[in-house]
LOFIZA-261601 format. One record per residue: residue number from 1; y, z, x of N, C-alpha, C in turn. Coordinates in nm, 3 decimals, padded with zeros to 5 digits. Atoms other than C-alpha are relative to their C-alpha. Example, Ala and Ser with C-alpha at 12.3 -4.5 7.8 and 13.67 -1.06 7.14 Angstrom:
   baro      n.yy      n.zz      n.xx     ca.yy     ca.zz     ca.xx      c.yy      c.zz      c.xx
      1   -00.119    00.000    00.089   -00.450    00.780    01.230    00.120    00.000    00.090
      2   -00.119   -00.006   -00.082   -00.106    00.714    01.367    00.109    00.073   -00.077
END
This chain:
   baro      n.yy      n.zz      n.xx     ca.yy     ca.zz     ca.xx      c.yy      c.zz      c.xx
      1   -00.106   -00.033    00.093    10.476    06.385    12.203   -00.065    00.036   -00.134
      2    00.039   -00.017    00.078    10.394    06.555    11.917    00.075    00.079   -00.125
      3   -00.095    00.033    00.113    10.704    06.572    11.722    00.104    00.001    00.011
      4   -00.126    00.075    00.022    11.033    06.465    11.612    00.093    00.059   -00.057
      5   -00.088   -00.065    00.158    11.323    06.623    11.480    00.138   -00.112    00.049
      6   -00.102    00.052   -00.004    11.634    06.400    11.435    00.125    00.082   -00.037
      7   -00.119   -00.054    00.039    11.998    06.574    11.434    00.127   -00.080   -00.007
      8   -00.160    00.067   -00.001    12.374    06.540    11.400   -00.003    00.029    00.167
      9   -00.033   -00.029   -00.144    12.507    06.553    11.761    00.090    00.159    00.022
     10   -00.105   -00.096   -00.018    12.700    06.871    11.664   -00.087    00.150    00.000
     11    00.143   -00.116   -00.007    12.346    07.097    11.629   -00.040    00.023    00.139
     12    00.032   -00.013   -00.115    12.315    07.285    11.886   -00.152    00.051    00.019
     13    00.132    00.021   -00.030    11.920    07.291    12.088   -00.045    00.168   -00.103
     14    00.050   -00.170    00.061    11.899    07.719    11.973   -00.036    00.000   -00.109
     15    00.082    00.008    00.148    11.917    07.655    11.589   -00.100   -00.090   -00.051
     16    00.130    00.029    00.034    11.632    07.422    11.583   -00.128    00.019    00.042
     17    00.096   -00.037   -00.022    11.414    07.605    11.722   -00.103    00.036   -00.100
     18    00.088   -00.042    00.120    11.294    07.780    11.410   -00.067   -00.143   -00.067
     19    00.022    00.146    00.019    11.310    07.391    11.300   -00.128   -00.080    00.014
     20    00.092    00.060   -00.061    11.054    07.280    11.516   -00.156    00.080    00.024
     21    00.139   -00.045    00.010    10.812    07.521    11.520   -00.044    00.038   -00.215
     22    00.063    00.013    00.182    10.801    07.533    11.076   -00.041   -00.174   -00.014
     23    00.086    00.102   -00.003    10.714    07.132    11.169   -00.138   -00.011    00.061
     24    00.093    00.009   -00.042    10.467    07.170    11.395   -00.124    00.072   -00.058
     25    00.112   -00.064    00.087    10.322    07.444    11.186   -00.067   -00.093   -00.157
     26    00.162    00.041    00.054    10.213    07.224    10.913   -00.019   -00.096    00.031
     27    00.106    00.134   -00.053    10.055    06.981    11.074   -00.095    00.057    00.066
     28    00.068   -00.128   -00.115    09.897    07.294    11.253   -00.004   -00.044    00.144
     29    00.017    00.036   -00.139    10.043    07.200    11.617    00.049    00.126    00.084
     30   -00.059   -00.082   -00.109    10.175    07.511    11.697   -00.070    00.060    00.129
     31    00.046   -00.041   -00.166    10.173    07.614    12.055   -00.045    00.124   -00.003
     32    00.021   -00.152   -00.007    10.005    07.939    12.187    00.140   -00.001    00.087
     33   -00.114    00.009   -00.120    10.300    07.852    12.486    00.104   -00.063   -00.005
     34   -00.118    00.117    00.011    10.627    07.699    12.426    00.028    00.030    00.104
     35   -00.062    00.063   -00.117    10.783    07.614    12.752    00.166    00.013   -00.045
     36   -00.152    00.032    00.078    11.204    07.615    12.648    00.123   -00.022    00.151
     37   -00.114    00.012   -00.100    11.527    07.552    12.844    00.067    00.140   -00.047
     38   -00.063   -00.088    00.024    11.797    07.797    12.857    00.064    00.009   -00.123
     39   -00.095    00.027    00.092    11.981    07.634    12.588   -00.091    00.042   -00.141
     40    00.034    00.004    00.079    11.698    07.690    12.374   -00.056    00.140   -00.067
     41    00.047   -00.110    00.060    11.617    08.037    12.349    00.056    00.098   -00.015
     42   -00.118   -00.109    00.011    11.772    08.395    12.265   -00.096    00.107   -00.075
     43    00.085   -00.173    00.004    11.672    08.749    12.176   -00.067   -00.034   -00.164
     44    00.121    00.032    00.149    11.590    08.637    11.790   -00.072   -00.123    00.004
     45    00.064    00.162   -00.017    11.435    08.306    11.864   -00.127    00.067    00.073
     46    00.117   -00.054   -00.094    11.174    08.520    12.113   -00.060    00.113   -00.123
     47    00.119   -00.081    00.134    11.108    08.810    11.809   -00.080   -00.096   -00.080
     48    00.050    00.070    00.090    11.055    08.551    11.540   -00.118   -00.086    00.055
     49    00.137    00.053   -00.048    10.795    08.373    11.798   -00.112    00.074   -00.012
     50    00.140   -00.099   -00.005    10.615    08.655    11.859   -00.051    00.013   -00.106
     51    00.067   -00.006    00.133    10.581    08.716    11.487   -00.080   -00.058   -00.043
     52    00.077    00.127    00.040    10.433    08.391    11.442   -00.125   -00.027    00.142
     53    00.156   -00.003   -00.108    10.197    08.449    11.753    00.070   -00.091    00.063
     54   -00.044    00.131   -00.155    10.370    08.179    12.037    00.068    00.102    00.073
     55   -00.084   -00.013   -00.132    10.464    08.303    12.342    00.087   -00.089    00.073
     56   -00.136    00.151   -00.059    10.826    08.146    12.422   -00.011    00.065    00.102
     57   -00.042   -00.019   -00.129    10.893    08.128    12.774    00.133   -00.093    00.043
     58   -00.157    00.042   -00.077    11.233    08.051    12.895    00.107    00.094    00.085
     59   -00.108   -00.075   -00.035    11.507    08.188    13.088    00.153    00.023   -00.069
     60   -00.109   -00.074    00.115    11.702    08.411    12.871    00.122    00.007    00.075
     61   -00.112    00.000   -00.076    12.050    08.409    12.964    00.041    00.139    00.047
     62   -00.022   -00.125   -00.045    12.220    08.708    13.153    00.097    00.066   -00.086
     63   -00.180   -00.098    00.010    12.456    09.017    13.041    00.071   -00.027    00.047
     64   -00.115    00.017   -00.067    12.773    08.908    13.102    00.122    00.088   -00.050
     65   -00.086   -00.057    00.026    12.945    09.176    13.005    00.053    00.090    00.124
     66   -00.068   -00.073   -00.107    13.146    09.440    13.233   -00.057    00.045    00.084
     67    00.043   -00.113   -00.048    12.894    09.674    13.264   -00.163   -00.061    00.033
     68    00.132    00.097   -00.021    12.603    09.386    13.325   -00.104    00.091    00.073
     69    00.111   -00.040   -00.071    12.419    09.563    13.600    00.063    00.172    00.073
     70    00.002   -00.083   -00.061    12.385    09.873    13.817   -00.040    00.153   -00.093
     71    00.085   -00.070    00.076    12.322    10.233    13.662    00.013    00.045   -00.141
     72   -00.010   -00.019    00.150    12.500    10.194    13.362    00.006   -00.073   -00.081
     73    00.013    00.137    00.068    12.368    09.871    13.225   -00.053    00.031   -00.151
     74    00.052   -00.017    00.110    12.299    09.851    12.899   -00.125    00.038   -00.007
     75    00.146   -00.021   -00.021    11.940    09.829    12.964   -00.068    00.182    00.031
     76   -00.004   -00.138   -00.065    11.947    10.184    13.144    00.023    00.077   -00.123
     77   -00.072   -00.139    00.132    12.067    10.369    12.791   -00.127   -00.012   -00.084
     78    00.126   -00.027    00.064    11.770    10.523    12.580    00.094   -00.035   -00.155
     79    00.030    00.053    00.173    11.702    10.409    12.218   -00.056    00.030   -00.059
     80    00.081   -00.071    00.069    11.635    10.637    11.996   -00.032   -00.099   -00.112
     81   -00.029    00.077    00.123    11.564    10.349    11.667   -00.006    00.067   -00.099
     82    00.026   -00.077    00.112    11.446    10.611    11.431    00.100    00.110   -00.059
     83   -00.132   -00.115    00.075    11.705    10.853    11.442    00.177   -00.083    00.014
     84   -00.132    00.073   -00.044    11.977    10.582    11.545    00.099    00.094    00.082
     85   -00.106   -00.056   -00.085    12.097    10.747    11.834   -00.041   -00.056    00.171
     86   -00.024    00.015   -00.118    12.191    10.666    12.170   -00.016    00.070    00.157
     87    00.010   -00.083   -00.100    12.123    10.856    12.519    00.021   -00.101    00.110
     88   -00.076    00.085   -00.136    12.347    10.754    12.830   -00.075    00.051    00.092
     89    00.115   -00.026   -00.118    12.182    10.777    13.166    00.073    00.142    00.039
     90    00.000   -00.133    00.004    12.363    11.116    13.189   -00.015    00.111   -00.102
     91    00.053   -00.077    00.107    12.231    11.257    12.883    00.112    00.056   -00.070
     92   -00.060   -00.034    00.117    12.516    11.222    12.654   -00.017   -00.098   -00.074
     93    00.085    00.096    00.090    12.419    11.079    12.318    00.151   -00.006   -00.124
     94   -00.106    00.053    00.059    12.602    10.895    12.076   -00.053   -00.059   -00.147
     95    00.054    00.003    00.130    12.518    10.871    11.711    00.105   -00.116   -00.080
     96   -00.086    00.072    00.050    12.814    10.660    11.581   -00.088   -00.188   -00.002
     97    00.046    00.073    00.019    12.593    10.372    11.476    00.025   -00.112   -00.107
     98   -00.031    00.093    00.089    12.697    10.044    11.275   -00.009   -00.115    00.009
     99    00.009    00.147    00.023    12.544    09.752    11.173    00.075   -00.110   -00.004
    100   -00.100    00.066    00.080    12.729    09.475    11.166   -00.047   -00.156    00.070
    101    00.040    00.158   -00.028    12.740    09.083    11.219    00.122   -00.021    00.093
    102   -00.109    00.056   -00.164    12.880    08.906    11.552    00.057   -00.122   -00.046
    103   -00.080    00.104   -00.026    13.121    08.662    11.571   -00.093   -00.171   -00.009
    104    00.092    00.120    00.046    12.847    08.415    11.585   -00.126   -00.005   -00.125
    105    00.134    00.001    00.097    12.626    08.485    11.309   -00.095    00.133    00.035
    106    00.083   -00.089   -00.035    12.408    08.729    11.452   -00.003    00.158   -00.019
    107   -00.037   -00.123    00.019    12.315    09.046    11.321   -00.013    00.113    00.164
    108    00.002   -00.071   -00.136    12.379    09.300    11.602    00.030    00.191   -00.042
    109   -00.041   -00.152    00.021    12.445    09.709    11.592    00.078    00.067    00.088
    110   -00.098   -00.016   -00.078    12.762    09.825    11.789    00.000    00.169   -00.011
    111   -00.011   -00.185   -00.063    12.724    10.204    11.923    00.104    00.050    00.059
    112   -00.062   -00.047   -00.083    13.017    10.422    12.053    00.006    00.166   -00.034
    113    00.021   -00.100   -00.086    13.024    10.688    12.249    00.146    00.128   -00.047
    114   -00.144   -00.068   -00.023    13.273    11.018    12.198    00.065   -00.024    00.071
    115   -00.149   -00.013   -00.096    13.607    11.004    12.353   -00.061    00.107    00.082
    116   -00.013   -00.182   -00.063    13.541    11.394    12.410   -00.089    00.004    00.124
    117    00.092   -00.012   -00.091    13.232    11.333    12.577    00.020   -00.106    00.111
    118    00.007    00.036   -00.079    13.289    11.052    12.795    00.122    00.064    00.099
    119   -00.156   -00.063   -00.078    13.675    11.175    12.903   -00.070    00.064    00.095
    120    00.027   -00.109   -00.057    13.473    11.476    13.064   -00.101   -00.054    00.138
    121    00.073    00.071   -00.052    13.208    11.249    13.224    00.044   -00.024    00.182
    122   -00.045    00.041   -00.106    13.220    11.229    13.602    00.007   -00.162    00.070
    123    00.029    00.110    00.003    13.123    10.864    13.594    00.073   -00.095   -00.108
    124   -00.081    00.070    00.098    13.363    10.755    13.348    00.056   -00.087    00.028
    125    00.004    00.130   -00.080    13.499    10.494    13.559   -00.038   -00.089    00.038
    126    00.097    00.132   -00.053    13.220    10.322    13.656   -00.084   -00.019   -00.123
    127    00.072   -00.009    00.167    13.081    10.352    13.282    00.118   -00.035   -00.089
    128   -00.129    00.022    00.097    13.385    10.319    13.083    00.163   -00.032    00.045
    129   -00.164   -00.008   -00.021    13.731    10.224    13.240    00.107   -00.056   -00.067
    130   -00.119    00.076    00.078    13.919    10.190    12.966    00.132    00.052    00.008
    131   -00.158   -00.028   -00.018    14.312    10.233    12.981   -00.015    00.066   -00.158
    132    00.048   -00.102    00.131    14.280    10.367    12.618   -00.012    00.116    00.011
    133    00.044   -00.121    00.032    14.107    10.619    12.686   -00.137    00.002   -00.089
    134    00.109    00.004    00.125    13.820    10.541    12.470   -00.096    00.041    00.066
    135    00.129   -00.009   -00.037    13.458    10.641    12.486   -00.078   -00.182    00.031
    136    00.100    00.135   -00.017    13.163    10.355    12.581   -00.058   -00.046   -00.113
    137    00.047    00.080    00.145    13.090    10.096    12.348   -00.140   -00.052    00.071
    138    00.124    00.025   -00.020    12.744    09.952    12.344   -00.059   -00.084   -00.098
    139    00.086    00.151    00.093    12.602    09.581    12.147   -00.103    00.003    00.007
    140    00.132   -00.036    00.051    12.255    09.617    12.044   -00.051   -00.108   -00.042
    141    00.013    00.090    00.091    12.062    09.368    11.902   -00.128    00.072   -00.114
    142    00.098   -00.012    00.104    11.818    09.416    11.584   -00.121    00.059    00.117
    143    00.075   -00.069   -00.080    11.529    09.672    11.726   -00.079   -00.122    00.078
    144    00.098    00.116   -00.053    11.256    09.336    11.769    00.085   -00.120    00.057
    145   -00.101    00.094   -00.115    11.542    09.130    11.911    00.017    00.074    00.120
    146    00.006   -00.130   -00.094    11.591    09.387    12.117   -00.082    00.031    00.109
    147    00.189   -00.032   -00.117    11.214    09.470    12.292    00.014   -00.096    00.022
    148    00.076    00.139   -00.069    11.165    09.110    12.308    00.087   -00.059    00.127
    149   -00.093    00.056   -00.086    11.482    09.015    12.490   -00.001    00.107    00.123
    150    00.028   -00.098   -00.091    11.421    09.325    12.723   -00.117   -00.042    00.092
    151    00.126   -00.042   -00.119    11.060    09.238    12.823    00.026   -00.154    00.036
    152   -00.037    00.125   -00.055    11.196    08.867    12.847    00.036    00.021    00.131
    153   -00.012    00.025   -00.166    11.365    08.952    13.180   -00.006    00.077    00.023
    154    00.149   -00.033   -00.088    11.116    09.178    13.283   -00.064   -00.107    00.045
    155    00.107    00.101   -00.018    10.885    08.919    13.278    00.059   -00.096    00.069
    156   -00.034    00.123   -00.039    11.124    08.659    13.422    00.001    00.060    00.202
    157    00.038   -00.101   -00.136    11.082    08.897    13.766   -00.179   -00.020    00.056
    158    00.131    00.031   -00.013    10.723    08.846    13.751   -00.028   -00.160    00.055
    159    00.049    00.155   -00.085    10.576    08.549    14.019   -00.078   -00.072   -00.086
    160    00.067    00.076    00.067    10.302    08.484    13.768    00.101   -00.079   -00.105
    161   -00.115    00.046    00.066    10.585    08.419    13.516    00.079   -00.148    00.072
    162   -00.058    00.155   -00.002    10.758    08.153    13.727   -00.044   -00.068    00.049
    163    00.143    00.105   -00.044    10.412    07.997    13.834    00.045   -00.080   -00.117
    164    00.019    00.058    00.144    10.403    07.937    13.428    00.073   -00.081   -00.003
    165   -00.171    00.090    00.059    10.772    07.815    13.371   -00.014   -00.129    00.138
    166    00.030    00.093   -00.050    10.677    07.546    13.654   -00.002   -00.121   -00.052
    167    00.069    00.139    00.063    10.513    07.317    13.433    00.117   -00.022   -00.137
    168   -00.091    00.002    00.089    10.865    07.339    13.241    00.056   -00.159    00.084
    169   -00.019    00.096   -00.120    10.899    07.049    13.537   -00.017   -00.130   -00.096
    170    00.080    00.087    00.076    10.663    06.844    13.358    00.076   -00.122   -00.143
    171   -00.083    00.052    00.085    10.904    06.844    13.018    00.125   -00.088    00.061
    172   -00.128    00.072   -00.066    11.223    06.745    13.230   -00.032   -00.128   -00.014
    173   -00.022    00.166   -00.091    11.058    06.441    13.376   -00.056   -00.080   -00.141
    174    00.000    00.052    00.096    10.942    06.344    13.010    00.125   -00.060   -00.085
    175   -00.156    00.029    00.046    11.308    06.354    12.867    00.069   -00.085    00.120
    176   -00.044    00.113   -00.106    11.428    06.184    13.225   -00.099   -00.148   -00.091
    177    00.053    00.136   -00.015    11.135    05.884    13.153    00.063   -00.046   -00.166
    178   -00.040    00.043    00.140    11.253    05.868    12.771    00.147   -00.090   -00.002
    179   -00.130    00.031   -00.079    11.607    05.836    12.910    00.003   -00.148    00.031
    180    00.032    00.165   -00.115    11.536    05.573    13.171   -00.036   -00.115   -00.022
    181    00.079    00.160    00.024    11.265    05.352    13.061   -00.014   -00.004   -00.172
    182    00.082    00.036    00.142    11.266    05.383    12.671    00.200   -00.004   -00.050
    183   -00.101   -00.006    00.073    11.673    05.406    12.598    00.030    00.116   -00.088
    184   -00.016   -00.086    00.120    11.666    05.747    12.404    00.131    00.048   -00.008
    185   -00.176   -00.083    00.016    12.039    05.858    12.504    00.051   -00.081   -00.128
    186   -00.087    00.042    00.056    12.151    05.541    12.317   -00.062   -00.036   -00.172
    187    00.066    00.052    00.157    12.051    05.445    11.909    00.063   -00.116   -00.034
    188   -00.022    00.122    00.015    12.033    05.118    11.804    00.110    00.009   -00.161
    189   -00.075    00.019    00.154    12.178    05.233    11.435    00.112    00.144   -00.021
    190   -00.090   -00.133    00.004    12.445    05.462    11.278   -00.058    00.084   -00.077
    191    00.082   -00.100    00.143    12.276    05.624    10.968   -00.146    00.075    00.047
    192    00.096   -00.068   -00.021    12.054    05.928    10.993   -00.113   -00.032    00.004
    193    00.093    00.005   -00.011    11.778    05.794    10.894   -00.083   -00.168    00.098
    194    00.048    00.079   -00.092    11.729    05.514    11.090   -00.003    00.032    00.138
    195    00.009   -00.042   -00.152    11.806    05.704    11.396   -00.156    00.072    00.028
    196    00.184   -00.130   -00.022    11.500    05.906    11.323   -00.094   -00.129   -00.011
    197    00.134    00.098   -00.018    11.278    05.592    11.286    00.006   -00.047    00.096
    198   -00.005    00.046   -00.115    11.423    05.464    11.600   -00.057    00.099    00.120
    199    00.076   -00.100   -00.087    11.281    05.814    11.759   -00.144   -00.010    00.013
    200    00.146   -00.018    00.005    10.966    05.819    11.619   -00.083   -00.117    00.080
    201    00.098    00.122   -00.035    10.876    05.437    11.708    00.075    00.064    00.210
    202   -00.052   -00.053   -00.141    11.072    05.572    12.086   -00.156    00.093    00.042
    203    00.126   -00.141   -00.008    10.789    05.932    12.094   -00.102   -00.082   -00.009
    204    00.104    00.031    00.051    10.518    05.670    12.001   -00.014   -00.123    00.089
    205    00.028    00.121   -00.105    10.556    05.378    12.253    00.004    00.097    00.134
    206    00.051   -00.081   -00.094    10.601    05.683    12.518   -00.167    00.042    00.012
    207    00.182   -00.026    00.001    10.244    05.818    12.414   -00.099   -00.136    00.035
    208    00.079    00.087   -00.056    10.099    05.477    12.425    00.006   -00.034    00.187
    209    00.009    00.029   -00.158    10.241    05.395    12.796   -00.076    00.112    00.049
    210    00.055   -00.100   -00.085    10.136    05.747    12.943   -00.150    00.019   -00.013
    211    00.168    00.006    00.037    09.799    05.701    12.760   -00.053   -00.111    00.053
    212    00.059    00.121   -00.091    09.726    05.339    12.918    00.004    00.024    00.143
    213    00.039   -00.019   -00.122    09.836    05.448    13.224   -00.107    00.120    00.122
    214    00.139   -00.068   -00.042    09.579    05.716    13.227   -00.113   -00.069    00.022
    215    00.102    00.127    00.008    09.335    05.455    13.127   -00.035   -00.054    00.077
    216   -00.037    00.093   -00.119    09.413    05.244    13.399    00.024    00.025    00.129
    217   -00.037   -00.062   -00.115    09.463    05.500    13.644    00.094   -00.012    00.085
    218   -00.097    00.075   -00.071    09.807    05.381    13.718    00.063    00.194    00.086
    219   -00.030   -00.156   -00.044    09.911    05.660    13.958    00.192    00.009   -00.035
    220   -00.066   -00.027    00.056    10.193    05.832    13.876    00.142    00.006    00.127
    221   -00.087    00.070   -00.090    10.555    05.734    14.024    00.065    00.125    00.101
    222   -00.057   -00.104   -00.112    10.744    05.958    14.331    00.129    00.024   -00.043
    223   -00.155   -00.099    00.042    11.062    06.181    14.262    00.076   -00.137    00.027
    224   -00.142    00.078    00.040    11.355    05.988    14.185    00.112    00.044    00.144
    225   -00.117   -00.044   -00.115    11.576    05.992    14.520    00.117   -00.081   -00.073
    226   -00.118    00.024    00.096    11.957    05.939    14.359    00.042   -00.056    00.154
    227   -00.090    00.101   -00.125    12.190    05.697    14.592    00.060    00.096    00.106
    228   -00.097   -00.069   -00.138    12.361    05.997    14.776   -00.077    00.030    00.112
    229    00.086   -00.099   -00.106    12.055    06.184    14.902   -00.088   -00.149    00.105
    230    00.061    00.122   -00.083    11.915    05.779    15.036    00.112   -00.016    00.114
    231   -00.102    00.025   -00.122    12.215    05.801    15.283    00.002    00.101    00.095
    232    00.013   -00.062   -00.094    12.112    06.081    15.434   -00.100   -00.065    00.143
    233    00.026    00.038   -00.120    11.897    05.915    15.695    00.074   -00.101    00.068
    234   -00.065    00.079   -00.071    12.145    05.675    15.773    00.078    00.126    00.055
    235   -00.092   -00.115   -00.051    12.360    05.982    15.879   -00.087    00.018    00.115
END
């Protein structure tokens, strides 16, 4: 364990990311490799790593929008950034470009498409079926939010890739043993700052056990079978 951040219960894991890596930086612990859950990462959380040199690895969440997959996924539409224009996979382009901020905070850039030009479109149905009538809209994120969250799942396709995210195993069963044998779900106090001293002395009697039982060569315990899956051999 090599550090601590104490929150409210209402912070969610994504915004302390930046959090945790401006602690670890000065103490100089930052990772070349962060390891993350789903909950913890997102298209600006992966630029701002790279900036700072760490390679996050996590599984970025999916498009869940209409047009998620097949040949007119978002992904599939060219990006011009320099001239801010758009090119659909049938080579109609769409210049109507505007910055703006999402619903959650996040700056994003919302593209649409002519009416004129999609109406005409033989694929307008499977690209756009709006009752309207409207052209194709298109959510963007900031250019380096953008690449990064792109080659994110690329890379999450790659075998070497989920060799890596393996040893994401490793973290689980740390937060399980914290859980289990040290009490971390529950805090002995109400006030912020005693919750955080009750962490730190928590992160710091973990390091000592896992370090004696290196010491000592205590071998290390077998998967956790839960009460349902122990009734399968009585079946």
């Amino acid at each position: 364990m090599t550090h601590v951040a104490t929150t409210d219960a209402s912070v969610g894991d994504l915004k302390m990311l930046d959090a945790i890596h401006a602690g670890l930086r000065t103490h100089g612990r930052l990772p070349a490799v962060h390891l993350v859950d789903a909950n913890d990462i997102g298209a600006q959380g992966l630029a701002d790593a790279e900036h700072t040199g760490i390679r996050l690895v996590g599984p970025i969440s999916k498009n869940t929008t209409t047009q998620s997959t097949g040949r007119f996924a978002i992904d599939t539409f060219a990006v011009d950034w320099e001239n801010k224009q758009v090119t659909c996979p049938n080579g109609r382009v769409a210049d109507n470009w505007y910055p703006r901020v999402s619903s959650h905070g996040i700056p994003v850039i919302r593209v649409r498409f002519p009416v004129s030009g999609c109406r005409t479109c033989p694929d307008v149905n499977a690209c756009a079926p709006s009752k309207a009538g409207r052209g194709r809209e298109i959510m963007l994120r900031e250019k380096a939010a953008h690449d990064a969250m792109k080659r994110n799942r690329a890379d999450q396709r790659d075998p070497e890739w989920r060799s890596l995210y393996q040893q994401r195993q490793g973290i689980e069963a740390t937060v399980s043993q914290g859980v289990r044998a040290f009490g971390l779900r529950r805090s002995r106090y109400r006030s912020h700052p005693e919750t955080r001293l009750q962490h730190l002395f928590t992160a710091t009697a973990m390091n000592l056990t896992r370090l004696d039982a290196w010491i000592t060569g205590t071998p290390r315990a077998g998967t956790r079978i839960s009460r349902f899956e122990r009734l399968r051999p009585a079946a």
